[in-house]
Residue frames relative to the residue before (quaternion, step in Angstrom):
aa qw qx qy qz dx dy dz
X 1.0000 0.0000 0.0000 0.0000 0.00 0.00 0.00
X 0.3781 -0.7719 0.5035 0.0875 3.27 -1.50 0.64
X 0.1459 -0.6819 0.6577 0.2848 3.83 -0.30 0.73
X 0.0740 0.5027 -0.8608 -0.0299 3.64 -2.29 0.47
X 0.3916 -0.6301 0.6633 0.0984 3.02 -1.90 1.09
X 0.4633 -0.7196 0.5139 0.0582 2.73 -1.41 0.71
X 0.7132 -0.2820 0.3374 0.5459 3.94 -0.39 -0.19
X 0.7787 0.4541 -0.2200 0.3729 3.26 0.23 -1.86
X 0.5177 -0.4932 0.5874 0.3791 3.66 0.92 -1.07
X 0.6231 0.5258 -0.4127 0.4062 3.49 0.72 -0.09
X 0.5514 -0.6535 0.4639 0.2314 3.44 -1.26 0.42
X 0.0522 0.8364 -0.5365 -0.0994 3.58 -0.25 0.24
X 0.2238 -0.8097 0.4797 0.2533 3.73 -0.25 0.84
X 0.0812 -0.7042 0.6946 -0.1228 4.00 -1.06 0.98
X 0.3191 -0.7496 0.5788 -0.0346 2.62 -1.10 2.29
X 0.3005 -0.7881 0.5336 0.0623 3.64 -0.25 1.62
X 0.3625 -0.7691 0.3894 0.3543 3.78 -0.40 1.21
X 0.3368 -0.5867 0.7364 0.0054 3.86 -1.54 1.09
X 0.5884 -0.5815 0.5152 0.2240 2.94 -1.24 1.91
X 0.8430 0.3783 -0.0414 0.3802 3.46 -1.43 -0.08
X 0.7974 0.1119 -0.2894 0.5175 3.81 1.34 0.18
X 0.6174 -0.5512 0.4895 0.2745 3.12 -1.67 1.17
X 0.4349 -0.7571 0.3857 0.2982 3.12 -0.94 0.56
X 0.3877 -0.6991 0.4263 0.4232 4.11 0.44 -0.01
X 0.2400 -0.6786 0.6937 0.0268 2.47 -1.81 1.55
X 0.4951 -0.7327 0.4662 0.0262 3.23 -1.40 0.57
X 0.0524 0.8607 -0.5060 -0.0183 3.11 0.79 1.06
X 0.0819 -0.8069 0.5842 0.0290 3.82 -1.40 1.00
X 0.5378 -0.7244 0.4084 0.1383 2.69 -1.20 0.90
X 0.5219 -0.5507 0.4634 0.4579 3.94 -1.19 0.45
X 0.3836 0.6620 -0.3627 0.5320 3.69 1.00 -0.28
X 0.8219 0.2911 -0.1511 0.4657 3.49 -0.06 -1.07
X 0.2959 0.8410 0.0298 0.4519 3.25 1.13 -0.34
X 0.8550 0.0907 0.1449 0.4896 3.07 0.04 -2.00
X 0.5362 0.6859 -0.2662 0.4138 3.05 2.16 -0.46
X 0.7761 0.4283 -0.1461 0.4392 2.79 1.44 -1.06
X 0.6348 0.5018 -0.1723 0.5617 3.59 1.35 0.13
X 0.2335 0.8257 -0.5089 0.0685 3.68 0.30 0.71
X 0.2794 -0.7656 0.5432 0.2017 3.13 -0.46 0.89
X 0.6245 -0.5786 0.4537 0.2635 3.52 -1.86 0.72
X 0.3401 -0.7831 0.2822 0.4375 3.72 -0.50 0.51
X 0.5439 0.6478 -0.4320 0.3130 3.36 1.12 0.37
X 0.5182 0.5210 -0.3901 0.5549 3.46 2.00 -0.13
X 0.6243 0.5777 -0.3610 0.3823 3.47 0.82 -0.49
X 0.8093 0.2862 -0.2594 0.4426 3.46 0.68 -0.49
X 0.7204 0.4401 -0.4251 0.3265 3.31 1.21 0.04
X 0.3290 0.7211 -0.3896 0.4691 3.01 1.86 0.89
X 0.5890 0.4268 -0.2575 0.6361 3.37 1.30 -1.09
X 0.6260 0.5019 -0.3277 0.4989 3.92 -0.05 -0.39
X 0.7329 0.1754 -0.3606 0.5496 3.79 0.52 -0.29
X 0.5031 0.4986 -0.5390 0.4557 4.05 0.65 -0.92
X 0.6662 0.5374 -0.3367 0.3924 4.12 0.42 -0.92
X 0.6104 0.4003 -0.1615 0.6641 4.02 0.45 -1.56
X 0.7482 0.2856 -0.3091 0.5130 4.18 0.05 0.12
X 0.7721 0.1135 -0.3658 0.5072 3.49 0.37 0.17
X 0.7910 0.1643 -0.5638 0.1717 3.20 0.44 0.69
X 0.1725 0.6013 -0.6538 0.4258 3.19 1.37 1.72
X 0.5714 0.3506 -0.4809 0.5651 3.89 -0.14 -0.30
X 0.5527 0.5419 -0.5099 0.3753 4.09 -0.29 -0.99
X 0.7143 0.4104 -0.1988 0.5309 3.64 0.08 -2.44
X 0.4953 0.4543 -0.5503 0.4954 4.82 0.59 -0.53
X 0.8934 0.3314 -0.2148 0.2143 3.21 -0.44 -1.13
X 0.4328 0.6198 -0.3351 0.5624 3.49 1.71 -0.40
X 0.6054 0.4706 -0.3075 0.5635 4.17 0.58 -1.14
X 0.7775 0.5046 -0.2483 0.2814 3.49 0.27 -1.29
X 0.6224 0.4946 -0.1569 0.5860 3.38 1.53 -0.68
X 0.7564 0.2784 -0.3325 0.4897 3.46 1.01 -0.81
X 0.4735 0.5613 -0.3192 0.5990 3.83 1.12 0.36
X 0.6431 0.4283 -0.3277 0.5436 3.37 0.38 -0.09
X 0.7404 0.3364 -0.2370 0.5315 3.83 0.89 -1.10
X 0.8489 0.3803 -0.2255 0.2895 3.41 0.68 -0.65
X 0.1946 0.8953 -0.3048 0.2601 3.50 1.69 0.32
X 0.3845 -0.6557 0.5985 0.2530 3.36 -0.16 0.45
X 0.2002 0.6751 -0.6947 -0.1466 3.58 -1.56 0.17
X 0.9343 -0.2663 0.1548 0.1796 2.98 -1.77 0.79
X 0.0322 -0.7314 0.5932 0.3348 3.96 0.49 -0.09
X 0.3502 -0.5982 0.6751 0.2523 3.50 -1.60 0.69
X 0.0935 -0.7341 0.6628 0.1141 3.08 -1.75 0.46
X 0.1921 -0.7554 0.6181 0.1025 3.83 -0.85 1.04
X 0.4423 -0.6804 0.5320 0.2415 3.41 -1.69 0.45
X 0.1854 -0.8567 0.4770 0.0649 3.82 0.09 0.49
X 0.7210 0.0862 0.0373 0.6865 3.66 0.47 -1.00
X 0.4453 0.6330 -0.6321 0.0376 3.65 -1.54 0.46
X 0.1709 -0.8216 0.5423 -0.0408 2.92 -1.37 1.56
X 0.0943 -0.7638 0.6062 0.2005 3.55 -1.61 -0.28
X 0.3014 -0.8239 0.4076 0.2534 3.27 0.98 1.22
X 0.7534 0.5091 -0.2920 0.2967 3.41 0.65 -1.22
X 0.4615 0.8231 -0.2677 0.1948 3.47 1.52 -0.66
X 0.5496 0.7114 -0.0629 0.4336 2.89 1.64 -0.98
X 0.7558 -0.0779 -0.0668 0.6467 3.36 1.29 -0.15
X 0.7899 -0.5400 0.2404 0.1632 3.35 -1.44 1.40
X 0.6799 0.5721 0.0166 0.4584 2.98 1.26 -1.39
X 0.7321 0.5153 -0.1233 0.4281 3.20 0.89 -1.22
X 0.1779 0.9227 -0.2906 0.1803 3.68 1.39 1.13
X 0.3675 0.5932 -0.3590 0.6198 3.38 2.00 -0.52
X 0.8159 0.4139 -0.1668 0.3676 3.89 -0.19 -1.34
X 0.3911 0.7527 -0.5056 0.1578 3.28 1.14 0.81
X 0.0216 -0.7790 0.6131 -0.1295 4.27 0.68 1.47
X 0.2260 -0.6133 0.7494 0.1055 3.50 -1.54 1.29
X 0.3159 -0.7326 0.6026 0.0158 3.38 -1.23 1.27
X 0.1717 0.8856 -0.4298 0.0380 3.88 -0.22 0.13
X 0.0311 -0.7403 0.6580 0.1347 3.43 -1.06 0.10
X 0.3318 -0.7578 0.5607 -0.0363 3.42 -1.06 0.62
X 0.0216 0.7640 -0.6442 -0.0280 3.60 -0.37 0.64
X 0.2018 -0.6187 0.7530 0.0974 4.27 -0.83 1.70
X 0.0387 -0.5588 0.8172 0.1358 3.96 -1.88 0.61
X 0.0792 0.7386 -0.6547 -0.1398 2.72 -1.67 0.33
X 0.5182 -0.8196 0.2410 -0.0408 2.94 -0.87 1.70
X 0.5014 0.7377 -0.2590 0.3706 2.71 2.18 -0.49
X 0.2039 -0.8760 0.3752 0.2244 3.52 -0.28 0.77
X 0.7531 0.1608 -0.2181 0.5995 3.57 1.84 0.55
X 0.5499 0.5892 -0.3120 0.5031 3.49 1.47 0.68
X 0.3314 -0.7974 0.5030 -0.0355 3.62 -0.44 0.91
X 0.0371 -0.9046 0.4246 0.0007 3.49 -0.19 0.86
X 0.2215 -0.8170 0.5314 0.0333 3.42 -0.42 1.41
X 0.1085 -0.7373 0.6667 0.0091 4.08 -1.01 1.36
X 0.5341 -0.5895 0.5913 0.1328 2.40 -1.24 1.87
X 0.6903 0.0450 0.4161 0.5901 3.29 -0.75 -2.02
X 0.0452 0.5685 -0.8214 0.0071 3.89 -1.98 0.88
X 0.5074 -0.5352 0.6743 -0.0377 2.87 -2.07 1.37
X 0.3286 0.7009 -0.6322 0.0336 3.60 -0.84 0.70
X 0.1016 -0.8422 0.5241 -0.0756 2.79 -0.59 1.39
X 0.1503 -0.8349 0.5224 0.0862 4.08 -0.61 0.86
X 0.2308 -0.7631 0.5992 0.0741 2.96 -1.17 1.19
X 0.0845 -0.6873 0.7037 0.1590 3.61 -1.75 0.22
X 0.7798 0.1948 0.0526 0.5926 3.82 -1.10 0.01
X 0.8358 -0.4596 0.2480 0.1696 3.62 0.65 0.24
X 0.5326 0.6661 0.0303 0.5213 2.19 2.35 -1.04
X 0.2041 -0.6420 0.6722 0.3070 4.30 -0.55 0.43
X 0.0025 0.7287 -0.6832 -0.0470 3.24 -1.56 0.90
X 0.8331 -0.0282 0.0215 0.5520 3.18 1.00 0.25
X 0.0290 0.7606 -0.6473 -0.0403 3.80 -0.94 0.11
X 0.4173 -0.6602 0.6152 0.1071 3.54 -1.47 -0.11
X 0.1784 -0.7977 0.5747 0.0392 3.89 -0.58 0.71
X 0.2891 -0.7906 0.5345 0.0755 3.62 -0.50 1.34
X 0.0756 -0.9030 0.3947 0.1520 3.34 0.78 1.20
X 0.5388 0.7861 -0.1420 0.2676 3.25 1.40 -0.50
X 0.1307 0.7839 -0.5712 -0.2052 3.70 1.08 0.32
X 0.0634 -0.6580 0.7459 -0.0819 3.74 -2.20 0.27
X 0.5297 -0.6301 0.5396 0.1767 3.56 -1.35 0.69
X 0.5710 0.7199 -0.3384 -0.2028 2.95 -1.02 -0.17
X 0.8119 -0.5058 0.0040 0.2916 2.84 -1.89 1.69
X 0.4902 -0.5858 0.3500 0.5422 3.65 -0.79 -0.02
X 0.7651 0.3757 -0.3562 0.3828 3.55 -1.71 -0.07
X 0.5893 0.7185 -0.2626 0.2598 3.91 0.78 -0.16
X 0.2099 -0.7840 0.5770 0.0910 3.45 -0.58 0.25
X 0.1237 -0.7426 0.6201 -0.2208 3.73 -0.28 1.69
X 0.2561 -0.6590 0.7072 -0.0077 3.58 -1.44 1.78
X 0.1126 -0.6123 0.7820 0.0304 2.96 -1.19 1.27
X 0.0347 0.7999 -0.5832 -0.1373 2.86 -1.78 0.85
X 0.4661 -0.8136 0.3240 0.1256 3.39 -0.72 0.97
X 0.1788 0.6280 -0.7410 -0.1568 4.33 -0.91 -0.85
X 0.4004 -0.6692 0.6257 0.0174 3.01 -1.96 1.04
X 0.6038 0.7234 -0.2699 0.1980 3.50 -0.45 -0.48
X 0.7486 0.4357 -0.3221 0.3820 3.23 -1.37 0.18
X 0.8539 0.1551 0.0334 0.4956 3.07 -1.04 -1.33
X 0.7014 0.3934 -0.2496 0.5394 3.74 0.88 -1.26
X 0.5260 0.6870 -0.4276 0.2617 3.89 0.44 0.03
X 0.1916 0.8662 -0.4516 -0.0953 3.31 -0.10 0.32
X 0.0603 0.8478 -0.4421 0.2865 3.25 1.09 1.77
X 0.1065 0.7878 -0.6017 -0.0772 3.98 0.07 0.43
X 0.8586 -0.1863 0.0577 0.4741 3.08 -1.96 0.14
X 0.9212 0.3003 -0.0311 0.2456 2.89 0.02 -2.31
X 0.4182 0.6184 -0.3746 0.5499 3.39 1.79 0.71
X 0.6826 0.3284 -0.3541 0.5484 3.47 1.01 -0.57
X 0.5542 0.4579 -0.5387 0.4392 3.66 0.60 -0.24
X 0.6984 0.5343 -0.4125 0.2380 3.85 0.49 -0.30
X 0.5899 0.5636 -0.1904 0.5460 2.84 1.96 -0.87
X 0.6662 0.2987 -0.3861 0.5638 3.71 1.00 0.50
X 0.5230 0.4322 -0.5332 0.5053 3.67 1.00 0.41
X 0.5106 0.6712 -0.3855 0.3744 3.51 0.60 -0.79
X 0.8632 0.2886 -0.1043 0.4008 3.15 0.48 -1.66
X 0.4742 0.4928 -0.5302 0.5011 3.67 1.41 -0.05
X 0.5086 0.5608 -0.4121 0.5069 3.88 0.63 -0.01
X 0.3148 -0.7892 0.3785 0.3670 3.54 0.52 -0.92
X 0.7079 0.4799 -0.2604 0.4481 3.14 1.33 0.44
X 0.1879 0.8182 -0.5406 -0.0537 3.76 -0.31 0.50
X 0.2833 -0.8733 0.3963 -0.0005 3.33 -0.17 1.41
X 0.0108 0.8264 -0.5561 0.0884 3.76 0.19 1.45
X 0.0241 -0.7694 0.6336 0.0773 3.42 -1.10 0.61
């Protein structure tokens, strides 16, 4: 080692590097560390007070999440089963233009019950409403079940004229008449 002076006159010792040694490392401990940081006890517990109010906010997340996941509702499905236009069947027969239907409602819920107000059916051709049907009838039903609704269209709610039914009998001399 080497002494250099400083301004003041003091010594200051300065380890000059030597071939062949590592210089030295200083390994420290959390201990040392912890000595040297002390925290106040009023930081200490309102450390413990949030580490507490956060986990058992995460606890009350993951409780919701699980009971939301089981208890969701899904969607009831509905299928078409039976539709007719009785009158279609013959050229002439253009006054008598009644939609016939059946309807099959699931519900899938396996602890959720589903009460209908009021249902809308409403049929389209070419884009076009030509008619629909009003389930006037409200009714429950239970979970896990499968309920037929059945329907007649017609008349007053039709809004089929001549030159729409003439399309619907070109359609069908084609063999297709495609309603949605």
């Amino acid at each position: 080692t080497t002494h250099r002076k400083m301004h003041s006159g003091v010594e200051i010792p300065i380890q000059s590097p030597t071939p062949g040694l590592r210089p030295l490392k200083r390994h420290r401990t959390a201990r040392y560390y912890m000595h040297r940081v002390r925290d106040s006890l009023t930081t200490r517990v309102s450390k413990f007070v949030c580490a507490i109010f956060l986990g058992l906010l995460l606890f009350l997340g993951i409780i919701t999440f699980i009971l939301w996941l089981s208890l969701r509702p899904h969607r009831p499905k509905f299928h078409i089963r039976d539709f007719s236009i009785p009158g279609l069947a013959q050229e002439n027969r253009f006054g008598e233009d009644r939609l016939i239907f059946n309807l099959t409602a699931r519900n899938t819920n396996p602890n959720i019950g589903i009460y209908y107000d009021a249902m809308q059916m409403t049929v389209y051709y070419q884009d076009q409403s030509i008619g629909g049907a009003s389930m006037s009838h409200p009714f429950y039903q239970k979970p896990k079940t499968t309920t037929v609704l059945h329907g007649v269209s017609g008349g007053a709610t039709s809004r089929v004229n001549r030159r729409r039914w003439m399309q619907f009998i070109a359609d069908r001399a084609k063999g297709t008449v495609i309603f949605r």
